[in-house]
C-alpha positions, 0 to 999 in steps of 0.5 A, a space after each residue: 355533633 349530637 341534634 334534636 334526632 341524634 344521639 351518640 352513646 359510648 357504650 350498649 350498658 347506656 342502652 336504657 337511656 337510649 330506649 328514652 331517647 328514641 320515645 323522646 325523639 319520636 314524640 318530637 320528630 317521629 324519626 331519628 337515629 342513635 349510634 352506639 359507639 361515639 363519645 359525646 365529643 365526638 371521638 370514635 371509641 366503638 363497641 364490642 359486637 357479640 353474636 346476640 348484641 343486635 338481637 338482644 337491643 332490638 327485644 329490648 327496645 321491643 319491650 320497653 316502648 308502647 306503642 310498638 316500634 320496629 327499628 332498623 338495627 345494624 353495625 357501622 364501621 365509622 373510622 375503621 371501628 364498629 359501631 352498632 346504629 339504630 335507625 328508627 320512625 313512627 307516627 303514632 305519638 305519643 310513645 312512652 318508655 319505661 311507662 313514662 312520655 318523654 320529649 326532645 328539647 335540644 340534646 336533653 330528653 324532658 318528661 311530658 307533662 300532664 298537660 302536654 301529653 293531653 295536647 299529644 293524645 288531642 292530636 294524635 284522634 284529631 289527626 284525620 279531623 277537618 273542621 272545614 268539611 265537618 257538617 254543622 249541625 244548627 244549619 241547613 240548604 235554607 241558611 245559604 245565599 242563593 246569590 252569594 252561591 249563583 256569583 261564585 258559580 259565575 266566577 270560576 265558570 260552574 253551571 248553575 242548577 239548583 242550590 243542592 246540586 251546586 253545594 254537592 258538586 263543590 262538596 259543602 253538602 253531605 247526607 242533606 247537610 251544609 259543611 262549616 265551609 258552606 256558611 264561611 263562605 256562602 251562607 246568609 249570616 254566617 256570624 249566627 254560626 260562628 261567634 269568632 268569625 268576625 275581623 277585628 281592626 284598629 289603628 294606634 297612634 304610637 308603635 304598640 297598644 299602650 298607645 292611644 287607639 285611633 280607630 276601632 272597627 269590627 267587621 261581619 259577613 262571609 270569608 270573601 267579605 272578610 277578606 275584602 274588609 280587611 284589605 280596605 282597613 289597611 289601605 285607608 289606615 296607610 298613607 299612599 304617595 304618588 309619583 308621576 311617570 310621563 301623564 300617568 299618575 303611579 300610586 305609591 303604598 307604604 306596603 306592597 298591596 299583593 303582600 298585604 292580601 296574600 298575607 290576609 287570604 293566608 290568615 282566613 285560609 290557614 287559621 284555626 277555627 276550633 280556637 274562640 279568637 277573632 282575625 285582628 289587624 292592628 295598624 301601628 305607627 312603625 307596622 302593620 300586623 296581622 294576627 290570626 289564630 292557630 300556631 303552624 299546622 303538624 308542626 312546621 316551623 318558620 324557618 320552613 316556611 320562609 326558607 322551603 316551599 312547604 305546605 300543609 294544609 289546615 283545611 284543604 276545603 276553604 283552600 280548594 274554594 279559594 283556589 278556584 277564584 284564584 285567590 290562592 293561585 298555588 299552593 306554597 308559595 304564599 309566603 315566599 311572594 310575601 317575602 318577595 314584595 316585602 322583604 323586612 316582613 316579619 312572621 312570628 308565633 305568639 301565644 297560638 296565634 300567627 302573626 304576620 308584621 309589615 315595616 311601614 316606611 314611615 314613622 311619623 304621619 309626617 315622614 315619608 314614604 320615600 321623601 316625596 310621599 312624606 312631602 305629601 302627607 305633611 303638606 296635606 295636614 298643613 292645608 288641612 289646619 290652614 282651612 280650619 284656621 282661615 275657617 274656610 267651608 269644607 267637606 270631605 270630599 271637596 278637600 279630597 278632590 282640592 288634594 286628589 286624595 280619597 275622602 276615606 285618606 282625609 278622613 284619616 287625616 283628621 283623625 291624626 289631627 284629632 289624635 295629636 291634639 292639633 284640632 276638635 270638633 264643636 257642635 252637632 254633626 250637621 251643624 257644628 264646626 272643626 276648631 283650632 286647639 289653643 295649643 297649636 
């Protein structure tokens, strides 16, 4: 059966369309094979093999492909008959036959268009580019912290000397030059540098962005920050139940939190930066996404990722400093520990950019995470709207601790409240008061 990197032709007069074939299949996988001699059902009809076959299909193979390649060229006997199979790589894509680019889509080959073969030709001079380790040029030593650089020191067990010696040893300074990477993670403030470094967020009330937004925060600072931000935002816009097991209390999130941070380091570790586009966390009533610029790196596929250990690393150097604090702990198996405490989790590619989607195990505000967790939440509006009605005095943290919640979970609570038009809030900050709308 033909694939995306074989072919099957019956016989050498079809050479030409081979020859566009083998560009098509290296631009697209950059190996493949063509056997001559099997129809495109499958059956074995062979081919006759003269004493010059293989060295005339090798010259004009040779001829009739730029860049140059050098094919393996041999006969095969398939069922008792020969067959003549051309076995090819190459890795300097783009390849052209005939003059013209061509590209593997299914069994078909399709021209590249113009903007296609840019995008090939981008890729092919930016193959050795890394832009965590390039040296920014608007920033020098003085635009690093010297305590965000002595606490990072201090946590995987460096010596601190000088600043310099430091950002040498973890090669973040070159020819007296700060890397990008230095300021992601080190400098004092790395937005002036990077206008898209900062994390979007926001909550809506129903299961996509038509609906309502509930919340809306946008976040600055380094990658450690960042990262730290973003786990917080997914914690406080989910519900957390609770079970107890003998005296001891368990808490019990709507998603696995080892998931939701590995899923966030993946996204600051492996986004493309060359793309103006921020990190976005959006937190829907049926799921929770997160979303980071960047498609997969050369080329890997979902299927690769969640099926096999592969890793290729975008910017080696963001993950090496990552690494060293055991934020990323090996390398490859980020996503299968995703999968492994999240199972339903869902990762796509959209428009360039990542995105990572956890199911939450409640669908309504009300609705539980197992039947307890719902309980909890549903009983915990209920007293909330009893207070505002009896008009009894409360602050945030006195109903968190009458509830033993945190106050950032009743301050989310009222929130749904507002969103679902059950309660207002009349007056001035320090003096007005929560009301029950008429309706409720």
């Amino acid at each position: 059966m033909e694939t995306e990197n074989l072919e099957y032709k019956e016989s050498i007069i079809q050479l030409k369309k081979a020859i566009i074939s083998i560009s098509a299949i290296l631009n697209k996988h950059k190996n493949g094979k063509i056997i001559f001699g099997i129809k495109n059902n499958g059956e074995i009809s062979g081919v006759t093999i003269g004493k010059d076959t293989l060295r005339e299909i090798s010259q004009t193979i040779y001829d009739n492909i730029e860049p140059k390649i050098y094919p393996e060229i041999k006969e095969e006997i398939i069922e008792n008959k020969s067959c003549v199979s051309i076995i090819f790589t190459g890795n300097n894509v783009p390849y052209f036959a005939y003059g013209r680019a061509y590209i593997r889509v299914s069994d078909q080959n399709r021209q590249i268009s113009i903007e296609e073969l840019e995008s090939l030709i981008l890729k092919k001079h930016n193959a050795n580019y890394r832009w965590d380790s390039e040296l920014n040029e608007n920033a020098n030593i003085k635009d690093i912290s010297d305590l965000k650089l002595r606490n990072y020191t201090k946590t995987i067990g460096l010596k601190f000397t000088t600043k310099r010696e430091v950002l040498v040893k973890l090669e973040l300074l070159k020819n007296n030059q700060v890397t990008n990477s230095a300021i992601l993670f080190f400098g004092k403030n790395p937005s002036l540098f990077f206008k898209y470094l900062n994390l979007r967020c926001a909550t809506f009330l129903g299961k996509d962005t038509a609906n309502n937004v509930i919340d809306r925060k946008e976040f600055n600072g380094d990658l450690f920050k960042l990262i730290e931000n973003a786990q917080d935002y997914i914690l406080e816009h989910t519900d957390t139940g609770m079970k107890i097991d003998g005296l001891r209390r368990i808490d019990l999130p709507e998603i696995n939190k080892e998931a939701v941070r590995e899923a966030i380091i993946n996204a600051f570790c492996h986004r493309d930066y060359t793309i103006p586009h921020e990190i976005s966390i959006s937190v829907f009533r049926n799921k929770v996404e997160i979303r980071n610029p960047g498609d997969l790196y050369e080329d890997l596929t979902i299927k690769e990722i969640t099926t096999r250990r592969i890793s290729k690393r975008r910017n080696p150097l963001i993950a090496e400093i990552l690494h060293k604090t055991h934020f990323v702990e090996k390398w490859g198996v980020g996503i299968h520990k995703i999968i492994s405490l999240e199972p339903k989790t869902k990762f796509e590619i959209i428009a360039k950019m990542f995105s990572t989607s956890f199911e939450r195990k409640t669908n309504e505000a009300t609705k539980d995470v197992g039947k307890d967790v719902g309980k909890d939440v549903g009983k915990r509006l209920e007293f909330i709207l009893y207070k505002i009605k009896t008009k009894e005095h409360f602050t945030y943290l006195s109903l968190a601790k009458e509830l033993k919640v945190t106050d950032k979970t009743i301050e989310r609570d009222l929130k749904k409240l507002i969103a679902n038009k059950k309660i207002k809030y009349w007056g001035s900050k320090r003096k007005g008061q929560w009301l029950i709308n008429k309706k409720t």
